[in-house]
N, C-alpha and C positions, 0 to 999 in steps of 0.2 A: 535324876529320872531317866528311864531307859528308854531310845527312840526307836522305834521299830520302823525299819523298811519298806519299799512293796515286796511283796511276795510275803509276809510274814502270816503267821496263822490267825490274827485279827481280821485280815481282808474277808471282805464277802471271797466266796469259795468258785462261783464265776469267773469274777475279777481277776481272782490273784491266779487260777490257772491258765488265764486267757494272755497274760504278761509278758511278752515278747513274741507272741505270735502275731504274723502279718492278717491284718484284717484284709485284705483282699488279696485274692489267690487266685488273681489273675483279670485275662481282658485285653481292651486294646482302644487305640486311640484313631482317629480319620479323617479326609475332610472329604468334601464332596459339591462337584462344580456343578452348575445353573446354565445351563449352554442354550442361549434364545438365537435362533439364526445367527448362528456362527458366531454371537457374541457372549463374552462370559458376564452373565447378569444375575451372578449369585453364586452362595456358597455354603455351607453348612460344615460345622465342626464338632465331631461327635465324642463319646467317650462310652466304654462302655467296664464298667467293673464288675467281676463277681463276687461276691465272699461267702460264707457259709452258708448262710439263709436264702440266698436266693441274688439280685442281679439291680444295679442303678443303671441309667443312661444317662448322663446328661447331654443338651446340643442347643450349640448357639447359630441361629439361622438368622441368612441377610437378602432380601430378594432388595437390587439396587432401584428398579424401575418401579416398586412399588413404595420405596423408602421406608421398608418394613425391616427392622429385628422382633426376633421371636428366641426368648430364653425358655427352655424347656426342661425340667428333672422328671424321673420316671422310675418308678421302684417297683418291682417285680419278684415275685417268691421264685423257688429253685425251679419252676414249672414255667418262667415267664408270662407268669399271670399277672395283672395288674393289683397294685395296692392301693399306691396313691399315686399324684402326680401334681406336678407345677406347673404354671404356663406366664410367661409374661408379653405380653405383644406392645414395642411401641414400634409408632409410625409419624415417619417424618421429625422426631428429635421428641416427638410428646407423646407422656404414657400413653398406651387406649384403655389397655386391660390384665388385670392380673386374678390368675383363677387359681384354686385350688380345690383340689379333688380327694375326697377318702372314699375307695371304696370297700362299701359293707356285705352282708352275706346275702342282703334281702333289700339295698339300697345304696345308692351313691349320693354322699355329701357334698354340695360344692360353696365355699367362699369366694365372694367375687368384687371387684372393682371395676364395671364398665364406664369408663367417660368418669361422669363424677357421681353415679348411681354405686351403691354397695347395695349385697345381696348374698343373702344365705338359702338354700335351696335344698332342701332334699327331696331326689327323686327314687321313688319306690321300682325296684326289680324283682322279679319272679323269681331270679335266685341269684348267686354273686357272679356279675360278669366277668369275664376272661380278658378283655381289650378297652384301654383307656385312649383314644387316638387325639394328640394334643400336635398335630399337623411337622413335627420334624420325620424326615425321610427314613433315617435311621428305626424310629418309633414304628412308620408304616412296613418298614421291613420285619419287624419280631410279628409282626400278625402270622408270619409262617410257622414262626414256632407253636402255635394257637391252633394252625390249620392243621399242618400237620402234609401228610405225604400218601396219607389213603385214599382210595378212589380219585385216578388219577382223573381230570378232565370234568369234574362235578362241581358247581357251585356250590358252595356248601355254607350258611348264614353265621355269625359269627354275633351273638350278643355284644354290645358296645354302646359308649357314651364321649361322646366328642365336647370338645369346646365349642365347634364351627362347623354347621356341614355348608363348606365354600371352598372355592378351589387354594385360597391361600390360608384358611384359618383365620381371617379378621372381622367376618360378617357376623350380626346377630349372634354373637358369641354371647355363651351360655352355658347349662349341661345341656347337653342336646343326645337323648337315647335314637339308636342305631343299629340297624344289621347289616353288616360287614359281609357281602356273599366273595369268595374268592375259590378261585378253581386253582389246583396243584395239576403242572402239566409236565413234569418232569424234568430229568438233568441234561445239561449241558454246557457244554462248554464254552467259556465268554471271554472275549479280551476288552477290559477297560482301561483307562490312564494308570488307574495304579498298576495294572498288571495283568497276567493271565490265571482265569481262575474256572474251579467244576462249578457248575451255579449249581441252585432249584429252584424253577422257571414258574412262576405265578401269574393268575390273572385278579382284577381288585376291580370291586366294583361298591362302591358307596353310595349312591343312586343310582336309580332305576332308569330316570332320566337323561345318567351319565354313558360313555363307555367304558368297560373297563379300561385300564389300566396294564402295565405288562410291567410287572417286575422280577430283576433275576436277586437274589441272596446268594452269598457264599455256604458251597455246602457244609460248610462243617461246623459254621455257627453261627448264621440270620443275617452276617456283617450283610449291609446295603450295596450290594456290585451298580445296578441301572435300572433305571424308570424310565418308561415312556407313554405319554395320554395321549390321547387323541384329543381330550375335551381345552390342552393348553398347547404352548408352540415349543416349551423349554423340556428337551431332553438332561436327564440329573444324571451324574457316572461317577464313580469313586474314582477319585485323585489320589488317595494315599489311604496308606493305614500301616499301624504298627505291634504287633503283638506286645500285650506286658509279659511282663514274668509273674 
């Protein structure tokens, strides 16, 4: 009996011309430090891949004084729109919560494990949101890619569905629908731990109650340069990062 190979003409046609090609074709890896009065009380290590379709993030976040990790995945079409996403929060060595999120054209789905409650949810959208915000800094960085760079100086609202609207992502976690107002206030130049870099200078406002926020991104591809709130004491800065091939 004759054994045939991959690549042979039996293969699905997909398949067998996808066969040595690198699934991701590029990206870059990071980390990024939690600086509370001059002490380092946290850290965040992100990933970020591309491949044909569009874009994953994964990030693993540690805030020490809260004795909070937070596992996070995030998958995005070529437009860095949201798809799905993952969320795991524990605190202090014990799960609290693990969420999953599908979003749809007209609704966001979410799976969930709060405490020892489970819950399935779907919430109804006016149409398919752009922004999944599951609280890793990297994550609040691609809202630029969303905002965009028109009308420099404008709040502009931003459809979205959170886990958490709390400053660390561990409250009343749920899908929680949202609009994201952020103003694009132009470029400049930044020097952080990792380096020197052209930012594009944001402002983020997540409640109305809140202040914004000031974030810079790396111009040439959303990477997270620095945070700063008013509404917390912890200034966030990139530490490192490294181009893939």
């Amino acid at each position: 009996m004759e054994r045939r190979g991959p690549g042979s003409d039996d293969m699905p046609g997909g398949l067998a011309a996808g066969m040595g090609a690198r699934v991701v074709t590029g990206g870059m890896t990071g980390t990024i430090g939690y600086l509370t009065d001059g002490r380092d009380t946290g850290r965040e290590r992100f990933e970020i891949l591309h491949h044909a379709d569009g874009h994953v993030l994964r990030a693993v976040c540690e805030i020490d004084d809260e004795a909070l990790l937070r596992d996070v995945t995030l998958a995005m079409d070529a437009d860095w729109r949201a798809r799905d996403g993952f969320c795991r929060i524990v605190k202090a060595g014990v799960p609290y919560a693990t969420m999953w999120f599908d979003i749809g054209d007209d609704s966001v789905r979410m799976a969930a494990r709060v405490g020892t409650r489970a819950s399935n949810v779907t919430l109804p959208t006016p149409t398919r949101i752009p922004y999944l915000g599951l609280h890793p800094l990297q994550g609040d960085a691609l809202i630029a890619a969303i905002r965009g760079t028109e009308d420099p100086g404008r709040f502009i609202g931003i459809a979205a569905v959170t886990n958490s609207v709390s400053p660390n992502g561990d409250e009343a976690c749920g899908a929680v629908p949202l609009r994201i107002d952020v103003a694009y206030l132009g470029r400049e130049a930044i020097s952080v731990v990792a380096g020197d870099f052209v930012a594009r200078r944001y402002a983020i406002r997540w409640r109305d109650d809140w202040p914004a926020a000031d974030l810079w991104v790396r111009d040439s591809d959303f990477t997270f340069l620095r945070m700063r709130w008013d509404q917390v004491s912890t200034v966030y800065e990139l530490t490192s990062v490294t181009t893939l091939p």
